[in-house]
C-alpha positions as CSV (number, residue, x, y, z in Angstrom):
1,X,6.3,-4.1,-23.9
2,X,6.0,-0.8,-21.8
3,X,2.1,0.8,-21.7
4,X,2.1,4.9,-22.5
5,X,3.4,6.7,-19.1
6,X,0.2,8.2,-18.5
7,X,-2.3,5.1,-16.9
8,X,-2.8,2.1,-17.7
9,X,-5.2,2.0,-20.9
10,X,-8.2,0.0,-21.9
11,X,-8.0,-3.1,-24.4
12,X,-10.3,-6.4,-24.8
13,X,-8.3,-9.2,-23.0
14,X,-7.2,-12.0,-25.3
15,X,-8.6,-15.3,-24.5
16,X,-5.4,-16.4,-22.8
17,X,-5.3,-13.6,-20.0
18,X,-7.9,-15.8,-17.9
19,X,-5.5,-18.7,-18.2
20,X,-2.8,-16.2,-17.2
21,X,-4.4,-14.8,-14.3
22,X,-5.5,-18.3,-13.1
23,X,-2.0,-19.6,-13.3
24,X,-0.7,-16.4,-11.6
25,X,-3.0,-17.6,-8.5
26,X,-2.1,-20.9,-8.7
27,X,1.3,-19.9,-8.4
28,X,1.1,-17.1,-5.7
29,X,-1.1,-20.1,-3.7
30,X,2.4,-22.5,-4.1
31,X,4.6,-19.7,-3.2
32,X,3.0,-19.4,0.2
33,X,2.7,-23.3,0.6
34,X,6.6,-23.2,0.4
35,X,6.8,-20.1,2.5
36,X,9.6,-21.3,5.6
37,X,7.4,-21.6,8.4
38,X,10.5,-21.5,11.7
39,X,8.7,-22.0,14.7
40,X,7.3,-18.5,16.2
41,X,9.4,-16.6,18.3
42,X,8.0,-16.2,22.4
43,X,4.9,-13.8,22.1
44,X,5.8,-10.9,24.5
45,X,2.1,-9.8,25.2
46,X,2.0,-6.7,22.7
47,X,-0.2,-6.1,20.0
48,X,1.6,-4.3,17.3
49,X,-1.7,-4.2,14.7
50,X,-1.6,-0.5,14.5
51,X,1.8,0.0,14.0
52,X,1.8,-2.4,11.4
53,X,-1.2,-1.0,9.6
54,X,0.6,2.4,9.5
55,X,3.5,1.4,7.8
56,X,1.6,-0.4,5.4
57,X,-0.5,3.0,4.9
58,X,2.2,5.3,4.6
59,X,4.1,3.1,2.0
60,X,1.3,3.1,-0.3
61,X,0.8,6.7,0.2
62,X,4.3,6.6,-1.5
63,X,3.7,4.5,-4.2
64,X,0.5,5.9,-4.7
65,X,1.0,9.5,-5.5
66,X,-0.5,11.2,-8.9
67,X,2.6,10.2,-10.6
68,X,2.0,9.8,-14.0
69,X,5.9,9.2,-14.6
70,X,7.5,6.6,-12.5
71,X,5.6,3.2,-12.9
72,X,3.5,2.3,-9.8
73,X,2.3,-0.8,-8.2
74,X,-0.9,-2.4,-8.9
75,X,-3.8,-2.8,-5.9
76,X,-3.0,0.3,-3.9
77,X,-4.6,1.3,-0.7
78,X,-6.0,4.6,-1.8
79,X,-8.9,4.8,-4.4
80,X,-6.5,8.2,-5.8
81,X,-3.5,6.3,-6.7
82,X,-3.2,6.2,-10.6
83,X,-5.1,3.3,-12.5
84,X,-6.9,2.3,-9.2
85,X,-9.9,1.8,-10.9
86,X,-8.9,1.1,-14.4
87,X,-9.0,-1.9,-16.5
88,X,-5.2,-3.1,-17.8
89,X,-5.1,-3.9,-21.5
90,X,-2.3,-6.6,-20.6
91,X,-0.8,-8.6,-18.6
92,X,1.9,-6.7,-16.9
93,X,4.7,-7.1,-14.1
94,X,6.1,-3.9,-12.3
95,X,8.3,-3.2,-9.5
96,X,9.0,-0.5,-7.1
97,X,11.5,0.2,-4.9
98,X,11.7,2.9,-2.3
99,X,14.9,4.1,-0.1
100,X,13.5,6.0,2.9
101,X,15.6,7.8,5.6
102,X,12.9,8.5,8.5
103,X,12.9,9.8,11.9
104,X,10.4,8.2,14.1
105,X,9.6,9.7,17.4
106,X,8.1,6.5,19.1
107,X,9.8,3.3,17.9
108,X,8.7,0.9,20.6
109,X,5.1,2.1,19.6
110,X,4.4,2.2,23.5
111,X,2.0,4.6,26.0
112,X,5.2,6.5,27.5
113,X,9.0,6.6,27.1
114,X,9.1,5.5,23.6
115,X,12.8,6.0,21.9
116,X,13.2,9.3,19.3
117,X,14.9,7.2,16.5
118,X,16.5,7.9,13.0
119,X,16.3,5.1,10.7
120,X,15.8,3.4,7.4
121,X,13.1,1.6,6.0
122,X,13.6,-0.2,2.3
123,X,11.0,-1.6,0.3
124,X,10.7,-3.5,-2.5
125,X,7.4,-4.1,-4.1
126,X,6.6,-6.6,-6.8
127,X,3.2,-6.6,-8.6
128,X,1.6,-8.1,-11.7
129,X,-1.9,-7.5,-13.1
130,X,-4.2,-8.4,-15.6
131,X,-7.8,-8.6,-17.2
132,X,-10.0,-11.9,-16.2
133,X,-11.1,-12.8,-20.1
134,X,-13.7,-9.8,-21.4
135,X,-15.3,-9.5,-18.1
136,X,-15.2,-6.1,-16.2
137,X,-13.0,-7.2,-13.3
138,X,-9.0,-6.8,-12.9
139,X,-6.6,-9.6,-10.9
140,X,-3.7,-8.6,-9.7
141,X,-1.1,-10.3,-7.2
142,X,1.8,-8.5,-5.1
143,X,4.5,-9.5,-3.2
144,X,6.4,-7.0,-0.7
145,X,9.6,-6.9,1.1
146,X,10.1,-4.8,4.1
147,X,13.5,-4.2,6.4
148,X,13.1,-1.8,9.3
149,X,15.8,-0.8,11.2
150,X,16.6,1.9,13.5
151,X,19.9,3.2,14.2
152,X,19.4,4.3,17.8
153,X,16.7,1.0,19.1
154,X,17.9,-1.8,17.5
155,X,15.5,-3.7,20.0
156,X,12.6,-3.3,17.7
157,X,13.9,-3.8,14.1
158,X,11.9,-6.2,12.1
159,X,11.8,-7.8,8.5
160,X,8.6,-8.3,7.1
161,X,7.1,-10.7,3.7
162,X,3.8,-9.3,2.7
163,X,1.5,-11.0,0.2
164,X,-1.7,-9.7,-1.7
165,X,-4.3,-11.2,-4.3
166,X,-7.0,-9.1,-5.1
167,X,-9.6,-9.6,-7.5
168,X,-11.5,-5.9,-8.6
169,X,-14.3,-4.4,-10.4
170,X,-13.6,-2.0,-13.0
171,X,-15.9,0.0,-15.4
172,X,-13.7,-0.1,-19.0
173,X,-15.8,3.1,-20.2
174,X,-15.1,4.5,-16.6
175,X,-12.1,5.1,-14.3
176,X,-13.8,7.0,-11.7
177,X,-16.6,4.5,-11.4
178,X,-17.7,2.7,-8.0
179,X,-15.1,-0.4,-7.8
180,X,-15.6,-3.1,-5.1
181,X,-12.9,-5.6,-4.3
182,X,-12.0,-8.6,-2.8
183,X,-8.6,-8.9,-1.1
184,X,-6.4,-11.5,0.6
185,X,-2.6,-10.6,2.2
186,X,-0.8,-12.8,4.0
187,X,1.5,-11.4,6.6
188,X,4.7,-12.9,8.1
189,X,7.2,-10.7,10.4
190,X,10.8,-12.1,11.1
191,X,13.8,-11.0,13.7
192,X,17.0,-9.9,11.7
193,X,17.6,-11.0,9.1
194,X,14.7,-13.1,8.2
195,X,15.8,-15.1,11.4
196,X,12.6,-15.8,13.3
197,X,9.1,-15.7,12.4
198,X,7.7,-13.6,15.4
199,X,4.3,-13.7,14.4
200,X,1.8,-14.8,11.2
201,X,-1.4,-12.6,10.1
202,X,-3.9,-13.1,7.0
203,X,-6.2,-10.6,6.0
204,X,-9.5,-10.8,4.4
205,X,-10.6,-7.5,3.3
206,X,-14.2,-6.5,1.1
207,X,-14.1,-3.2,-0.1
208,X,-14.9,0.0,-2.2
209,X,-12.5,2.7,-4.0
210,X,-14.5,5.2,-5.6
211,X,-12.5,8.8,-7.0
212,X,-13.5,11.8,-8.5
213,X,-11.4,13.4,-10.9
214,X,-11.3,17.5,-11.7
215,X,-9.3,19.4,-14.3
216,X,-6.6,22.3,-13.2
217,X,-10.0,24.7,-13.6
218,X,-11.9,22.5,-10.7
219,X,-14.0,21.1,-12.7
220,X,-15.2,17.7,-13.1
221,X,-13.2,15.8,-15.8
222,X,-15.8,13.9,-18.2
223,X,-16.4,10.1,-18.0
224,X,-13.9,8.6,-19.8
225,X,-11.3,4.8,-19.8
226,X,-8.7,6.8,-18.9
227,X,-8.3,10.5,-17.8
228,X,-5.5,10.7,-16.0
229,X,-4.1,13.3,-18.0
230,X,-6.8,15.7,-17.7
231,X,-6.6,15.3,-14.0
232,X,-5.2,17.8,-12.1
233,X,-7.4,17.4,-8.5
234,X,-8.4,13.7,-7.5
235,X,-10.8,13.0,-4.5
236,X,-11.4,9.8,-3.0
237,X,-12.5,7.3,-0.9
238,X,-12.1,3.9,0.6
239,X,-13.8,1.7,2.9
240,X,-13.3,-1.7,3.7
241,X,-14.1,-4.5,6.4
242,X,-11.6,-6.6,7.1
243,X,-11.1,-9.9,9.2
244,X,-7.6,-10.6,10.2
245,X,-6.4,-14.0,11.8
246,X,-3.2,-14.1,13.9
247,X,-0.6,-16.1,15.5
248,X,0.2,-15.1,18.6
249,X,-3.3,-14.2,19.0
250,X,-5.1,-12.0,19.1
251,X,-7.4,-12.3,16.0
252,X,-9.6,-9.3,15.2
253,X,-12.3,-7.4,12.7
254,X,-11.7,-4.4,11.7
255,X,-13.9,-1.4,9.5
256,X,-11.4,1.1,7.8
257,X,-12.1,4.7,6.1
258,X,-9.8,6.5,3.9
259,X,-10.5,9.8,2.4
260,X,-7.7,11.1,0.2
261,X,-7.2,13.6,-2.4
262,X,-4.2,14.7,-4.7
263,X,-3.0,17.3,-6.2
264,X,-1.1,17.7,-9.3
265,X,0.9,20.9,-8.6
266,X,3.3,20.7,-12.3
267,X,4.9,18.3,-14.5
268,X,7.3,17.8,-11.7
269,X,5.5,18.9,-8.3
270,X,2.7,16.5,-6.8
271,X,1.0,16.6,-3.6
272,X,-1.4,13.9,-1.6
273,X,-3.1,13.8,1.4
274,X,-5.1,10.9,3.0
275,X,-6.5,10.0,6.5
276,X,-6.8,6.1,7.7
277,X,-9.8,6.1,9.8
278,X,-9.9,2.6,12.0
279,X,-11.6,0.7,14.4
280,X,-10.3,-2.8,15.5
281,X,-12.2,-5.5,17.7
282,X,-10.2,-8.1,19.5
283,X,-11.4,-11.8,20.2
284,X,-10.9,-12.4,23.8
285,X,-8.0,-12.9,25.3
286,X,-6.7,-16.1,27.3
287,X,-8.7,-13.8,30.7
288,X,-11.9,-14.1,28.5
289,X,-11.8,-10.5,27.9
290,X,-12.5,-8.8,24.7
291,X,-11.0,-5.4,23.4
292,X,-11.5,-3.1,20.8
293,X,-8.4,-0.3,19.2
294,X,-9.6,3.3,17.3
295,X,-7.1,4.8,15.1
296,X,-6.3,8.0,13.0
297,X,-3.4,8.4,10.7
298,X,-3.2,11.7,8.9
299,X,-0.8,11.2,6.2
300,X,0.7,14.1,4.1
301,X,3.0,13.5,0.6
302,X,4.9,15.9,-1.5
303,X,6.8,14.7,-4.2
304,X,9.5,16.3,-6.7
305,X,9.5,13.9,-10.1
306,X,13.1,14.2,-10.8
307,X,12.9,15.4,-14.7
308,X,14.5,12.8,-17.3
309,X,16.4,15.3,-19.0
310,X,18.6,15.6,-15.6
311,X,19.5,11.7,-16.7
312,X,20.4,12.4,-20.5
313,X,16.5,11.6,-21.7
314,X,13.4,9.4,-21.2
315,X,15.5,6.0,-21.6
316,X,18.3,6.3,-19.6
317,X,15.5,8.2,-16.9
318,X,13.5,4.6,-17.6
319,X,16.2,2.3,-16.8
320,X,17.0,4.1,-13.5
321,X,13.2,3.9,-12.6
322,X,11.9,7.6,-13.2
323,X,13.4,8.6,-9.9
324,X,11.1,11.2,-7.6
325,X,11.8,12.3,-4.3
326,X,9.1,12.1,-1.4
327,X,8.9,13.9,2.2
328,X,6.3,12.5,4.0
329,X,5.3,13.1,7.0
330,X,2.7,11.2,9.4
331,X,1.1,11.1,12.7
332,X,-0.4,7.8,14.5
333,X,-2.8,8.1,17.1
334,X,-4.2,5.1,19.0
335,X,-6.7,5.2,22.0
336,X,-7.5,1.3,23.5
337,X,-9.5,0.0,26.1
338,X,-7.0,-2.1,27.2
339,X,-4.9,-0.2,30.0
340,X,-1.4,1.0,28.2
341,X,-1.9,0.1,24.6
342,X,-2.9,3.6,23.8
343,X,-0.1,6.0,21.6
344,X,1.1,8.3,19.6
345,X,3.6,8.7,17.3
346,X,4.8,10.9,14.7
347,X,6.7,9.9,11.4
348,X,8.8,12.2,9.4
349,X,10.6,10.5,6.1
350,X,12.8,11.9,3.1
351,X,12.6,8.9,0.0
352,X,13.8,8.1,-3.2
353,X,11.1,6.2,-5.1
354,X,12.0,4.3,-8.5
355,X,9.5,1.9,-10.4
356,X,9.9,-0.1,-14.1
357,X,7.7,-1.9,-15.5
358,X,7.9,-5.1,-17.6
C-alpha cells in the first residue's frame, strides 16, 4: 500500500518487521553468493576510484533531490535527500529509474587528450526499507544497475552491479536529528554486455548525515517526525570513512565530506547543490610504494516535476512514475601523487527520472 507522497511517516513496527528485515539480509547475503564471478579481465594499470565515485555521486544527486512527488530510493548519499533521516512505518520496496543523455568532456578519465563524448547512461535502482522491531534504527538494502556507453569512445563503456546494506539511526520524534550509519556495497564492473568482470570492490563505510530544515521565510522548521512539507531550504552534511578492498589492487581508505543544500523553488521547480570532498590512500603497489588521491566534485541539480494533470491526474501520473526532468551538471577534479593520474573533467546531463513504489 502506497505511503502519503510527502515522506515517509512514523509508525511502531509490528513484531514481524525484525524478522522481515533479517530475512531481507539473509537474502541480499545469497544474492551475492550466487553473483557470476567470470574470471577478471587483464588489469591495465589504471585506477578508476574517482571516476567511479563520481558517478555514483551524481546519480544520487538525481535521485535525491527535494522531490516530494516521484518516489525516491532509500540510503542516499546526501543527508538532504527526502526521508534520509526518518523512520519508515513499513516495510516498503521502491524503484527508480533514470534515462540520462550526457556530454562528458573526458571519458578516458585521463591527465591529457581525453575524448569530448556524448552519451547515455541508464539506471535502474531497486531499494527496500524497513524498521528493526521498535528500536530507533532503519535497514534498508539496494540493488543498482548501471550501463554506460558513449557514442563517440566505445573503448571505455562499462556495465556495472552495485550492491548496498545499510543499517541507520533514526530519531522517530526527529528527522533532522544526528543519524550515524553503517554501510556495506559491493561493487562489480563488467565489459559489454555484462561480458567480463574487469574488476571487484567492497566498501565499508561508518558515517553521519545530519540536515537542517528552514521554512520558505528562512526560518528553522520545528522539531518534528516528519516535516518535509514545511520545508522549503534543507542544509546538510555528510561524512564518512570508508575502507574499500579491490581486485585488481589497489585497496584503499578513504575520508569523504559532503555539504549539500536544496531548495524548493515551487510545486514544480526544485534545485540542489552538493560538493563531494575526498581524500583516498592507496596500499602500496607491487614497487612497494604507497599513494594517496584528493578530490572535489561540485555538483549542481535543477529539476522540473512534470505536473500529473499533464498525464490525465495523480494515478495515471503514478503508474508512469511521477516523471521530472533533471539538468545536471558537474565538475571532477583529481590531483595524485602518482605521476599522470591527476584530471579533470566536466559532466553536463539532461534526465528523465521516474520512481514507484510498492
Amino acid at each position: 500500500m502506497a505511503d502519503a507522497p510527502h515522506g515517509l511517516g512514523v509508525a511502531r513496527a509490528g513484531p514481524g518487521s525484525g524478522v522481515a528485515a533479517a530475512t531481507a539480509a539473509v537474502m541480499l547475503a545469497m544474492a551475492l553468493a550466487w553473483l557470476p564471478t567470470p574470471a577478471l579481465a587483464q588489469a591495465t594499470g589504471d585506477r578508476s576510484d574517482a571516476g567511479v565515485d563520481a558517478d555514483d555521486a551524481r546519480t544520487d544527486a538525481l535521485l535525491g533531490t527535494l522531490n516530494l512527488a516521484t518516489p525516491e530510493p532509500y540510503g542516499n548519499l546526501y543527508s538532504t535527500a527526502p526521508g534520509a533521516e526518518q523512520r519508515v512505518a513499513r516495510p516498503q520496496f521502491r524503484f527508480n529509474f533514470l534515462a540520462p543523455l550526457n556530454f562528458d568532456s573526458n571519458a578516458q578519465e585521463i591527465s591529457s587528450g581525453g575524448t569530448q563524448s556524448w552519451g547515455t547512461f541508464p539506471v535502474g535502482n531497486l531499494s527496500w526499507a524497513a524498521p528493526v522491531a521498535d528500536l530507533p534504527f532503519r535497514v534498508s538494502l539496494s540493488a543498482r544497475s548501471e550501463f554506460k556507453r558513449f557514442f563517440d569512445a566505445s573503448d571505455v563503456d562499462i556495465d556495472r552491479l552495485t550492491f548496498s546494506g545499510r543499517v541507520q539511526y533514526v530519531d522517530p520524534t526527529n528527522d533532522q536529528a544526528f543519524s550515524p550509519y553503517f554501510a556495506i556495497t559491493p561493487r562489480f564492473s563488467y565489459l559489454p554486455t555484462f561480458s567480463d568482470q574487469t574488476e571487484a570492490r567492497q566498501d565499508f563505510n561508518l558515517g553521519f548525515n545530519k540536515s537542517f530544515h528552514l521554512d520558505r521565510a528562512f526560518r528553522f522548521v520545528p522539531v518534528a517526525a516528519d516535516t518535509s512539507a514545511e520545508t522549503a531550504w534543507s542544509f546538510g552534511l555528510t561524512a564518512f570513512a570508508q575502507k574499500r578492498l579491490r581486485q585488481p589492487q589497489l585497496s584503499s581508505e578513504a575520508l569523504v565530506l559532503i555539504p549539500s543544500a536544496s531548495w524548493k523553488i515551487s510545486e514544480d521547480w526544485n534545485a540542489s547543490l552538493a560538493v563531494e570532498l575526498l581524500g583516498r590512500w592507496y596500499e602500496a603497489d607491487r614497487f612497494g610504494e604507497t599513494s594517496r588521491d584528493w578530490e572535489t566534485l561540485p555538483i549542481a541539480t535543477l529539476e522540473y516535476i512534470v505536473p500529473a494533470s499533464l498525464f490525465g491526474g495523480d494515478r495515471f501520473a503514478g503508474l508512469l512514475g511521477r516523471p521530472s526532468i533533471d539538468l545536471q551538471g558537474s565538475h571532477l577534479k583529481v590531483w595524485s601523487t602518482v605521476p599522470g593520474v591527476s584530471y579533470g573533467q566536466w559532466e553536463a546531463s539532461a534526465t528523465i527520472k521516474m520512481g514507484w513504489r510498492f
